[in-house]
Backbone as CSV, one residue per row, in Angstrom:
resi,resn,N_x,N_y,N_z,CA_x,CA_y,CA_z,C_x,C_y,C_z
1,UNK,87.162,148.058,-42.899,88.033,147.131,-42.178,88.730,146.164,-43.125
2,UNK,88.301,145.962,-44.114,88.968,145.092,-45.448,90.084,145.476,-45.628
3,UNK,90.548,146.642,-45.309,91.863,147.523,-46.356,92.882,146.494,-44.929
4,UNK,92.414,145.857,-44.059,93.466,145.327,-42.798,94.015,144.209,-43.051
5,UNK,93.316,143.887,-44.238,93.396,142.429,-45.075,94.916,142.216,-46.076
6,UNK,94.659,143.321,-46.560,95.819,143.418,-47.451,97.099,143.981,-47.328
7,UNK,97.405,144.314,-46.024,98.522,144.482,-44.904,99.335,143.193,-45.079
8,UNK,98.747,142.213,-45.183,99.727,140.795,-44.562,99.457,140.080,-45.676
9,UNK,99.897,140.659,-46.953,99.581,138.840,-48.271,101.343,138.225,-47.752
10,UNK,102.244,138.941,-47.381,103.277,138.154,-47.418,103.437,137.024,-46.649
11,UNK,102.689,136.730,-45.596,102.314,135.969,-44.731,101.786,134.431,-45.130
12,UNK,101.226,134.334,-46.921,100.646,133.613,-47.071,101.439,132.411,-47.491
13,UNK,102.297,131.580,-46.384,103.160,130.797,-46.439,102.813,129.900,-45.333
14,UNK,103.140,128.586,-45.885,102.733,127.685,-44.555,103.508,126.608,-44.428
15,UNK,104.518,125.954,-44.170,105.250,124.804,-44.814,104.984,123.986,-42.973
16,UNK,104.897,122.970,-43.372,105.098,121.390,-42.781,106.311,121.264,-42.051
17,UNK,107.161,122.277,-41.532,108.205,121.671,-40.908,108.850,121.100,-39.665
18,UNK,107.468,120.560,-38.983,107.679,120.211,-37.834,106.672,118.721,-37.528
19,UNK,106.274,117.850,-36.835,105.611,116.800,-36.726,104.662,117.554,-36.444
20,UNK,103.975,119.038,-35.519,103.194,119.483,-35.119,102.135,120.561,-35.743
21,UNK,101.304,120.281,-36.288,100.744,121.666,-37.575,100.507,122.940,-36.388
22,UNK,100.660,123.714,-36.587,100.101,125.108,-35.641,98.482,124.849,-35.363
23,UNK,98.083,124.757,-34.043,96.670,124.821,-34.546,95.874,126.446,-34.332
24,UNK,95.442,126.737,-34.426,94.407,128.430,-34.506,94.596,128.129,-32.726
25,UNK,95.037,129.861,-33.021,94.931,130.705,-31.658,93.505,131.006,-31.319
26,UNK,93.207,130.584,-30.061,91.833,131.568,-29.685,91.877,132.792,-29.216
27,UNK,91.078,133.725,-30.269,90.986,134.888,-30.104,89.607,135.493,-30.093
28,UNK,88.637,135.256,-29.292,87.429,135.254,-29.445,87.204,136.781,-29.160
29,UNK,85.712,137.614,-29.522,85.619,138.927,-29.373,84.316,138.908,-28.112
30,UNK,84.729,137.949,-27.455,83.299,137.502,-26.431,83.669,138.390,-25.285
31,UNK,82.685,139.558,-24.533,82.777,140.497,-23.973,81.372,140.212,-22.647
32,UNK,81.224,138.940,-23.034,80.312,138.927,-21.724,79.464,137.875,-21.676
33,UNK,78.768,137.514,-20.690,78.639,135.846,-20.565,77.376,135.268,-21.035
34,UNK,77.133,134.247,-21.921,75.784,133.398,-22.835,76.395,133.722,-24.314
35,UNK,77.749,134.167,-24.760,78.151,134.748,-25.908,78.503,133.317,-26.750
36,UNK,78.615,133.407,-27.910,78.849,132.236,-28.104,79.651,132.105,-29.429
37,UNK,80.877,131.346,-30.353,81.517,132.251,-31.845,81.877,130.917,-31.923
38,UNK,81.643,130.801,-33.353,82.124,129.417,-33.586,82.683,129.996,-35.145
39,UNK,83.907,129.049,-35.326,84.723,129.447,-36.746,85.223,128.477,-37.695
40,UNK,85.543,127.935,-39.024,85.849,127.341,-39.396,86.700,127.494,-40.315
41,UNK,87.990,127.092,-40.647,89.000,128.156,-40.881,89.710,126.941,-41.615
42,UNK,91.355,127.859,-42.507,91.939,126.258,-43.283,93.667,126.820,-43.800
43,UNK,94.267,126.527,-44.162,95.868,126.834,-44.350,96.126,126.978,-45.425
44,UNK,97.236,126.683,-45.901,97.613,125.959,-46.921,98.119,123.908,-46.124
45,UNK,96.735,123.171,-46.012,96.816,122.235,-46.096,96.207,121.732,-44.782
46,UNK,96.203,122.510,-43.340,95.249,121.996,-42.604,93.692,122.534,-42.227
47,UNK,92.700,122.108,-41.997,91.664,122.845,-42.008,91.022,122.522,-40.109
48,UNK,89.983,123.203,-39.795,89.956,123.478,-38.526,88.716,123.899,-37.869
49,UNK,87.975,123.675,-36.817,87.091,123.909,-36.387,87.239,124.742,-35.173
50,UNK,86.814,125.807,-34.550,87.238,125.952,-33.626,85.895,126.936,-32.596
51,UNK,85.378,126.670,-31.458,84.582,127.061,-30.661,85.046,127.920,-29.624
52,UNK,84.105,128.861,-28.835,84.375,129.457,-27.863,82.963,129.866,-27.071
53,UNK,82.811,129.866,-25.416,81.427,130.031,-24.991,81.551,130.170,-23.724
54,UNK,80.785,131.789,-23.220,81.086,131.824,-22.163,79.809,131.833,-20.904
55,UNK,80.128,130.781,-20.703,78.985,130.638,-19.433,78.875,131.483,-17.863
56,UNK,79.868,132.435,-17.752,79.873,133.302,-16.924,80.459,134.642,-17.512
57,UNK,80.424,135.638,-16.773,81.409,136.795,-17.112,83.142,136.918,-17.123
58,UNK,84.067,137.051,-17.337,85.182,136.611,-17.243,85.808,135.344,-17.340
59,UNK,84.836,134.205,-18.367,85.079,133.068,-18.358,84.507,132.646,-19.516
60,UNK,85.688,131.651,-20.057,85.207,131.296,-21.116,85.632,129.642,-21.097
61,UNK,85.021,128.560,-22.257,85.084,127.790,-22.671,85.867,127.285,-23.903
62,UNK,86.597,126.962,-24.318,87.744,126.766,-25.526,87.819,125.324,-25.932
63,UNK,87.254,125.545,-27.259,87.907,124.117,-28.150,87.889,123.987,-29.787
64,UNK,89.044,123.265,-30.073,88.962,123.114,-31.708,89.761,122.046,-31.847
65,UNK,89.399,121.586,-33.025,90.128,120.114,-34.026,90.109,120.525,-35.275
66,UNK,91.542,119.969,-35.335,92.272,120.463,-36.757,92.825,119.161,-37.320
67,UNK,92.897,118.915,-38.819,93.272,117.830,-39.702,94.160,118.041,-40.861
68,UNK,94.886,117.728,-40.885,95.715,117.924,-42.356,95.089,117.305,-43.411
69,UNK,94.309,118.257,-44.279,93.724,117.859,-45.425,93.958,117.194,-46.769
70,UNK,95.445,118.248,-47.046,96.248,118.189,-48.290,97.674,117.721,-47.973
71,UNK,97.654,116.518,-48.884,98.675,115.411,-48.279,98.957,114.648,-49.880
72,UNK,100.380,114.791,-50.001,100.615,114.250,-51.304,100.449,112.505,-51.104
73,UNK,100.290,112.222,-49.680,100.221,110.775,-49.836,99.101,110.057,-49.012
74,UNK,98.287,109.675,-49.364,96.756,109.344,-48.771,96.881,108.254,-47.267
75,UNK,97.930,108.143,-47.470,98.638,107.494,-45.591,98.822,108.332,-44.680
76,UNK,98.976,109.638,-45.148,99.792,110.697,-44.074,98.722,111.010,-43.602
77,UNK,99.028,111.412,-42.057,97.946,112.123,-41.450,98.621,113.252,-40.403
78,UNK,98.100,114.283,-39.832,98.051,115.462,-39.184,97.061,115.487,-38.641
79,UNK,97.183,115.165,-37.266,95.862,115.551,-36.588,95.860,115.906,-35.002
80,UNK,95.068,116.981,-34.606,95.180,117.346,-33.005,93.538,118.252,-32.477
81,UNK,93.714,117.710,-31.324,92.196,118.496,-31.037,92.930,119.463,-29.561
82,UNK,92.190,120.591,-29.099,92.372,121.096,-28.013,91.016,121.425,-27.334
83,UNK,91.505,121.669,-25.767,90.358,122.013,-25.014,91.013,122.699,-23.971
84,UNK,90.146,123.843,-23.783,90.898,124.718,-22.575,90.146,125.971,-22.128
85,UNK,90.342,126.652,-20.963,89.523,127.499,-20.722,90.217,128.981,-20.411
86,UNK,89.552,129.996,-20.420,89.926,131.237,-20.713,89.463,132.057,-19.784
87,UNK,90.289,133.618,-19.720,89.214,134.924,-19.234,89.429,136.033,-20.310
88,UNK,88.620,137.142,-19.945,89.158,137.672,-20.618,88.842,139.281,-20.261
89,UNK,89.075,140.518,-20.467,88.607,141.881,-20.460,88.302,142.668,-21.592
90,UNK,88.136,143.879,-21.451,88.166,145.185,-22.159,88.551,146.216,-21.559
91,UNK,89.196,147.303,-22.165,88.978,148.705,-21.561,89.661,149.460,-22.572
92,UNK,88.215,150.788,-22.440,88.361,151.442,-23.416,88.496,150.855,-25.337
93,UNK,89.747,151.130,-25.868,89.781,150.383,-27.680,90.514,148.855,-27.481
94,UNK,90.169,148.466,-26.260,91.192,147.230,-26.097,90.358,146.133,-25.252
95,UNK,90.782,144.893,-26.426,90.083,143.575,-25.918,91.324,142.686,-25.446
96,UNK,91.569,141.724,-24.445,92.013,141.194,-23.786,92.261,139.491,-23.904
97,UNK,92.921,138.691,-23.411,92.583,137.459,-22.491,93.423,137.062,-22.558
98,UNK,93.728,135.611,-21.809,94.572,134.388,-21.243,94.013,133.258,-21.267
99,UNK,94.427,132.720,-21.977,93.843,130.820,-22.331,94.984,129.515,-21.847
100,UNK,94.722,128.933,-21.155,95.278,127.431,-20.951,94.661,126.486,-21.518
101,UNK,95.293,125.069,-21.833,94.300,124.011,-22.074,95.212,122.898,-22.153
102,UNK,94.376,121.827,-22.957,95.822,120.346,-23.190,94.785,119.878,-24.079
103,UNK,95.705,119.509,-24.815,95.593,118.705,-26.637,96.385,117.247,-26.649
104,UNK,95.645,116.894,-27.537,96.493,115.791,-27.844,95.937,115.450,-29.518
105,UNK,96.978,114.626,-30.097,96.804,114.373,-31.600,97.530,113.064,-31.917
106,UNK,97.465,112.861,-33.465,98.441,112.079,-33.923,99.225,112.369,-35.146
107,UNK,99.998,111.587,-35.662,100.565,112.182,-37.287,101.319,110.862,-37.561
108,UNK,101.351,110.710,-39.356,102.593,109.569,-39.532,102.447,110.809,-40.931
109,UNK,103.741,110.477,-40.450,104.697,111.894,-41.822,106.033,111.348,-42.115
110,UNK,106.042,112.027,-43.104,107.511,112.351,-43.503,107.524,113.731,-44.173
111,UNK,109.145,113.881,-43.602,109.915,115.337,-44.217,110.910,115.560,-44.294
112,UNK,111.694,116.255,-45.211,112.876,116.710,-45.482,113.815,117.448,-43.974
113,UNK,115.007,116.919,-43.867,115.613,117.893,-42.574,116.662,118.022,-43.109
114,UNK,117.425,118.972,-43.193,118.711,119.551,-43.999,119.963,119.696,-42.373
115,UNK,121.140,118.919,-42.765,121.995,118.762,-41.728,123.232,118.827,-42.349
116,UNK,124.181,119.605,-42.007,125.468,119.888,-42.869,125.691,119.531,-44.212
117,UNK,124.698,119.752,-45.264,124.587,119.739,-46.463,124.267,118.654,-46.948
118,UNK,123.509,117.667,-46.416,123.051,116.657,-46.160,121.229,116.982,-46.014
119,UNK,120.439,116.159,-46.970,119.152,116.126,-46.498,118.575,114.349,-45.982
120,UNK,118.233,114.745,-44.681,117.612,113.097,-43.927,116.169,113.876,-44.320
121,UNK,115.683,112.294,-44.457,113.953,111.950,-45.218,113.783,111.147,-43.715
122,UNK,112.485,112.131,-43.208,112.643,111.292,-41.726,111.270,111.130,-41.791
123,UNK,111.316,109.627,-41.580,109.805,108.863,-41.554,109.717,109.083,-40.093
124,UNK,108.065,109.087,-39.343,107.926,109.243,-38.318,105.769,108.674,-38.577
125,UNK,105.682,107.983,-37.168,104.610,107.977,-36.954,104.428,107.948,-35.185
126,UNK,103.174,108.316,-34.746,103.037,108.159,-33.112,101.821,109.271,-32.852
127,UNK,102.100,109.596,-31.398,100.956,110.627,-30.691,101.181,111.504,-29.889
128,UNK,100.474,111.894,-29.727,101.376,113.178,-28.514,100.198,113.699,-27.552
129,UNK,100.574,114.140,-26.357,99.304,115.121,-25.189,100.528,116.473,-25.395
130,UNK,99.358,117.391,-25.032,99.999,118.708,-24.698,99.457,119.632,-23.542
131,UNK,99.914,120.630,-23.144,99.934,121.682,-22.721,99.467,122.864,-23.467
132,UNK,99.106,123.775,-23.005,99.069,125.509,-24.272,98.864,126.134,-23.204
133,UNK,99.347,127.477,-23.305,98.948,128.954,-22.863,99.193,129.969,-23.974
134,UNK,98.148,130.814,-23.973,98.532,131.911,-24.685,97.358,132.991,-24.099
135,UNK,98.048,134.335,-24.786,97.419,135.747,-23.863,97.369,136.819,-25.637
136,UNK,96.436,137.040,-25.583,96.322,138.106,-26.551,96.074,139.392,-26.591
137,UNK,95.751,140.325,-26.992,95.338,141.643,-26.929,95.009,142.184,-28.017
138,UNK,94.217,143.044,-28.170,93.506,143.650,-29.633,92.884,144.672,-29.268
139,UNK,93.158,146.052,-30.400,92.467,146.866,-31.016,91.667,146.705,-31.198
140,UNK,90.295,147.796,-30.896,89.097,147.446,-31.812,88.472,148.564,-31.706
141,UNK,87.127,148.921,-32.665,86.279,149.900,-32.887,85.492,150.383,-31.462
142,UNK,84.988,149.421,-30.872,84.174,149.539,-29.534,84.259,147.896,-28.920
143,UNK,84.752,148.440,-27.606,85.256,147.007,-27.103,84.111,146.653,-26.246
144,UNK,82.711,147.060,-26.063,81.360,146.247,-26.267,80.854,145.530,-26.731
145,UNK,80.960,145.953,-27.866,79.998,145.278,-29.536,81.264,145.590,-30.255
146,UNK,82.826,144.263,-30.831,83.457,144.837,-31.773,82.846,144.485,-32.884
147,UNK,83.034,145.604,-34.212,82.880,145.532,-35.398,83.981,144.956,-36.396
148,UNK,85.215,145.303,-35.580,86.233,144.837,-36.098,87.291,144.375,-35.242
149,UNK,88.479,143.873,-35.016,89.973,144.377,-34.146,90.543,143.426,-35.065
150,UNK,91.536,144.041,-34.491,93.171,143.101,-34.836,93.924,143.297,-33.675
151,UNK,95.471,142.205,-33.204,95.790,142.137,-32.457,97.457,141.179,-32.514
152,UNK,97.626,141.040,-31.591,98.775,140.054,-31.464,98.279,139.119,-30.124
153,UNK,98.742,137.794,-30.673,98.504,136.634,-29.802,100.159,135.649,-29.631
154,UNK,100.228,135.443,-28.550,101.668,134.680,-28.291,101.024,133.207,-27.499
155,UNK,101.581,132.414,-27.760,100.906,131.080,-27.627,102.189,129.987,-27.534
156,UNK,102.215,129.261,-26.158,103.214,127.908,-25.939,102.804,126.973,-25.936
157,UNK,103.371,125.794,-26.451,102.721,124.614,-26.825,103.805,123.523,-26.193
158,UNK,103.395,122.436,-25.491,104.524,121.797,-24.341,104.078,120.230,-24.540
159,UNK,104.940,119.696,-25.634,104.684,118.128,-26.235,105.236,117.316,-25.341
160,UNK,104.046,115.702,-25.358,104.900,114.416,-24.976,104.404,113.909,-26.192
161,UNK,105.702,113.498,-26.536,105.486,112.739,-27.430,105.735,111.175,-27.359
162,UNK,104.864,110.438,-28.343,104.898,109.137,-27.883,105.554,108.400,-29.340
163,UNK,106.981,107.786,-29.504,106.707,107.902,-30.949,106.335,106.061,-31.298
164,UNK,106.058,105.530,-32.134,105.804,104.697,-32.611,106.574,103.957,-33.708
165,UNK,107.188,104.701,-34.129,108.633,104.411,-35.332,108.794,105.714,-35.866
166,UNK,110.649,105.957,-36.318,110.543,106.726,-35.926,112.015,106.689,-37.074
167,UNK,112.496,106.714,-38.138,113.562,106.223,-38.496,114.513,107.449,-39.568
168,UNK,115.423,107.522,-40.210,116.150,107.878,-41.308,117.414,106.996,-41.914
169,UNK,118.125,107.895,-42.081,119.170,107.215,-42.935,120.393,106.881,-42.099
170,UNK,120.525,107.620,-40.812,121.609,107.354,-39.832,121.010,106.577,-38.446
171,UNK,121.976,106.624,-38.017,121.516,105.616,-36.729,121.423,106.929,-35.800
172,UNK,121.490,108.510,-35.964,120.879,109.265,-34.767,119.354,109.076,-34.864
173,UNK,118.911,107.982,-35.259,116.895,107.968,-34.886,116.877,107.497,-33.525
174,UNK,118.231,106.321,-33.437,117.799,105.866,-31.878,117.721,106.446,-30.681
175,UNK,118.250,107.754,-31.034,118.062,108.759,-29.846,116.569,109.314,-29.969
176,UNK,115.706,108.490,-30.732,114.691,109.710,-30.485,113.095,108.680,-30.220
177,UNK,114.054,107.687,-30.123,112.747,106.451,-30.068,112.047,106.485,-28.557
178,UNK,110.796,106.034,-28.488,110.070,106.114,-27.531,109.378,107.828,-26.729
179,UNK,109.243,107.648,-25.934,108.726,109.546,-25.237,109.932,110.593,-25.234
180,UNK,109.259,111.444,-25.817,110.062,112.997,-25.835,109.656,113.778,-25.658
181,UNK,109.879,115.036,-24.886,109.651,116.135,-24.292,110.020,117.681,-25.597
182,UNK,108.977,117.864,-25.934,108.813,119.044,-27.278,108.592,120.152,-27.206
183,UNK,108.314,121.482,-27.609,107.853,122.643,-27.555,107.962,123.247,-28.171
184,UNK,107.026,124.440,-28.662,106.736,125.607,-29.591,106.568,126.897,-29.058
185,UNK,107.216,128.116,-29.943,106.642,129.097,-29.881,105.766,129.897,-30.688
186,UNK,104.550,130.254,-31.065,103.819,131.169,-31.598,103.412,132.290,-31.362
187,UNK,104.645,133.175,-32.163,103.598,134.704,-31.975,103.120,134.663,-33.741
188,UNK,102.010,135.366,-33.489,100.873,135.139,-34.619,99.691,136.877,-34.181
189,UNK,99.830,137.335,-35.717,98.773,138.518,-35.997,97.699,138.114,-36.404
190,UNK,96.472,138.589,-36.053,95.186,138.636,-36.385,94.359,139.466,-36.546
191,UNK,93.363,139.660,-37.525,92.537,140.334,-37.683,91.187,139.966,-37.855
192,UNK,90.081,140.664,-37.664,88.389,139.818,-37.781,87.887,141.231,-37.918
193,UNK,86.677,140.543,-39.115,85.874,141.853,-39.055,85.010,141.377,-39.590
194,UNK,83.952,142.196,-39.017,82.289,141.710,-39.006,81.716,142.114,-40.116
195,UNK,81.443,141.024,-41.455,80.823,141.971,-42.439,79.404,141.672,-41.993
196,UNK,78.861,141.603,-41.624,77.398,141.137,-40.958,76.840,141.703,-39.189
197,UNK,75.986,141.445,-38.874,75.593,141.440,-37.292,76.381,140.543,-36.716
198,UNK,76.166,139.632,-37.092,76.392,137.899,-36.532,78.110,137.316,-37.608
199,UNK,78.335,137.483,-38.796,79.193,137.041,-39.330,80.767,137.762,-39.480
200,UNK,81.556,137.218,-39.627,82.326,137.435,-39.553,84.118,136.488,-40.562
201,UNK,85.033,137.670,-40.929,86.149,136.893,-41.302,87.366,137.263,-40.425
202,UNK,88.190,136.081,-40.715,89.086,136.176,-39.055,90.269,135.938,-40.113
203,UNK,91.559,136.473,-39.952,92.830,135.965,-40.379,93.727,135.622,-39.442
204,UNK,94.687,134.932,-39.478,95.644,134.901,-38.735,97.270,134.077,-39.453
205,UNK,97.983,135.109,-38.881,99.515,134.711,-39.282,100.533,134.944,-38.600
206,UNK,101.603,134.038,-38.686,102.617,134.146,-37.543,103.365,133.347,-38.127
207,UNK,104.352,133.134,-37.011,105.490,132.236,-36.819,105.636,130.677,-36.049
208,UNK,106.127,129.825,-36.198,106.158,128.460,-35.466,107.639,128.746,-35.348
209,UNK,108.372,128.764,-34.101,109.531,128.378,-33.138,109.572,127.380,-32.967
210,UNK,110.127,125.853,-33.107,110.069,124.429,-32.697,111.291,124.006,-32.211
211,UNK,110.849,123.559,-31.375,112.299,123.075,-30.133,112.015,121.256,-30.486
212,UNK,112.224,120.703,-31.117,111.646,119.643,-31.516,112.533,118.280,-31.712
213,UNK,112.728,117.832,-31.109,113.795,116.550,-30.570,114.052,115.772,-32.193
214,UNK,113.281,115.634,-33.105,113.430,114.606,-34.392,114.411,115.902,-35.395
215,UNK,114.130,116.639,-34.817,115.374,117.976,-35.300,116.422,117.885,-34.783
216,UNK,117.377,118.446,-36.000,118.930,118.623,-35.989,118.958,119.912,-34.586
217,UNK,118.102,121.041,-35.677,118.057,122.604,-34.752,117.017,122.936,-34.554
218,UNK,116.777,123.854,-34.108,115.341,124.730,-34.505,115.055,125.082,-35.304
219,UNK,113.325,124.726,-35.337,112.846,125.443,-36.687,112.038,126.633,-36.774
220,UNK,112.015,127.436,-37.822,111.157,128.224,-37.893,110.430,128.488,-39.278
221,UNK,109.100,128.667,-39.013,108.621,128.689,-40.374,107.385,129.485,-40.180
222,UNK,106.514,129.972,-41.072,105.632,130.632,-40.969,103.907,130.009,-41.337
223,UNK,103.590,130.340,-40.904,101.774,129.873,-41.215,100.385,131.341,-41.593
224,UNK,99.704,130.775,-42.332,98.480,131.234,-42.491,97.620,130.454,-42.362
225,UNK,95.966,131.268,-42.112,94.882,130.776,-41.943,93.642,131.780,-41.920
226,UNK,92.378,131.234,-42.495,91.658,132.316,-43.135,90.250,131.466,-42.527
227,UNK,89.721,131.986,-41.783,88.447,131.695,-41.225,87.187,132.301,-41.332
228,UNK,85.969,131.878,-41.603,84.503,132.204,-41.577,83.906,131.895,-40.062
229,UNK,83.304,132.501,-39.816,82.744,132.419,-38.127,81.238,133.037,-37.615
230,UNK,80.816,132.132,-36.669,79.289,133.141,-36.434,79.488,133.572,-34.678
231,UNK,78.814,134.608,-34.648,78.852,135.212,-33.289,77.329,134.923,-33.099
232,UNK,77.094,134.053,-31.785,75.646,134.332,-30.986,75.790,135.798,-29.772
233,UNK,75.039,136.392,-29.628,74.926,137.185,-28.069,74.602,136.174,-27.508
234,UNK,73.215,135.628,-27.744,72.660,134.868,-26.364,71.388,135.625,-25.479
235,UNK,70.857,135.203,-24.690,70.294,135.937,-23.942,71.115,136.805,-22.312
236,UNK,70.741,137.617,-22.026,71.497,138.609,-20.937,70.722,138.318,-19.885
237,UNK,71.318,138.562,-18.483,70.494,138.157,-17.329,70.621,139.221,-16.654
């Protein structure tokens, strides 16, 4: 299952171009209920915790918090937690699900925005609640007990933002002061494979779509992330 690894080095790109870091898709391989996978995973620059647990059959539990680690300036921060709940199936080489939830975070950043040959340095600090849905699907060896899968996951992300200051070099900041209405798209590939009973490595890479109000246009940029993870069964009833 390693050789699935080296399919996607081009992927290994991650840039900052939005107030919002991507946080990890849940893609859990949980096939039935007392299951339990916990992962801990990192970018180029944010790192991440992320849980999953299902206390019934077709139901799951969802949460993770993520931090921007690597920061050329010891003021900046990146930060968001989520919580949300899931279902999910199998049949036959194919694992399943659908996740909702709502996040919220904070950030004081700055970044480069390029506007008719023009670059604005746009300071920004504040908070935000969110929304998410996303639905995945995956390949795998035996969709009982996987040993391995990979898959595609598509994931929406639906910001209020609250801003707190908010400035550049022109006077279009004042259009963006106080609450704004934001959004993302993520489609994002993944792969996991069990070198162990219980252990496991998870990749994931994609795209960020940002519909993002402190923007000229839309952005798009790409992300990676490389995770370690443990699978419980649990006991069966």
């Amino acid at each position: 299952m390693i050789k699935y690894f080296t399919i996607l080095p081009f992927f290994i790109l991650f840039s900052c171009a939005s107030l919002h870091t991507p946080s990890p898709h849940f893609t859990p391989t949980i096939t039935k209920k007392n299951q339990f996978e916990g992962e801990a995973s990192f970018g180029y620059g944010p790192a991440s915790v992320s849980a999953a647990y299902a206390p019934l059959n077709h139901l799951t539990i969802l949460g993770n918090v993520q931090a921007l680690v690597l920061t050329k300036n010891a003021g900046f921060h990146q930060r968001n937690a989520e919580l949300g709940i899931g279902t999910y199936g199998s049949c036959r080489k194919l694992i399943y699900g659908f996740n909702a939830g709502y996040g919220l975070g904070s950030y004081n950043w700055n970044y480069n925005q390029f506007n008719d040959s023009t670059t604005y340095s746009i300071l920004t600090n504040g908070s935000f609640q969110k929304l998410m849905i996303q639905s995945f699907i995956a390949i795998t060896d035996d969709a009982t007990d996987p040993g391995w899968y990979a898959g595609i996951s598509l994931k929406g992300n639906y910001y209020w933002d609250q801003y707190t200051t908010l400035r550049n070099s022109t006077q279009q900041a004042n259009d963006f002061n106080g609450l704004e209405k934001n959004m993302s798209f993520e489609p994002c590939l993944f792969v996991r494979d069990f070198f162990t009973n219980r252990f496991y490595l998870n990749m994931q890479a994609g795209m960020n779509i940002s519909y993002d109000h402190t923007m000229f246009w839309p952005t798009q940029y790409l992300f990676f992330r490389l995770g370690i993870g443990i699978k419980l069964n649990g006991e069966t009833n």
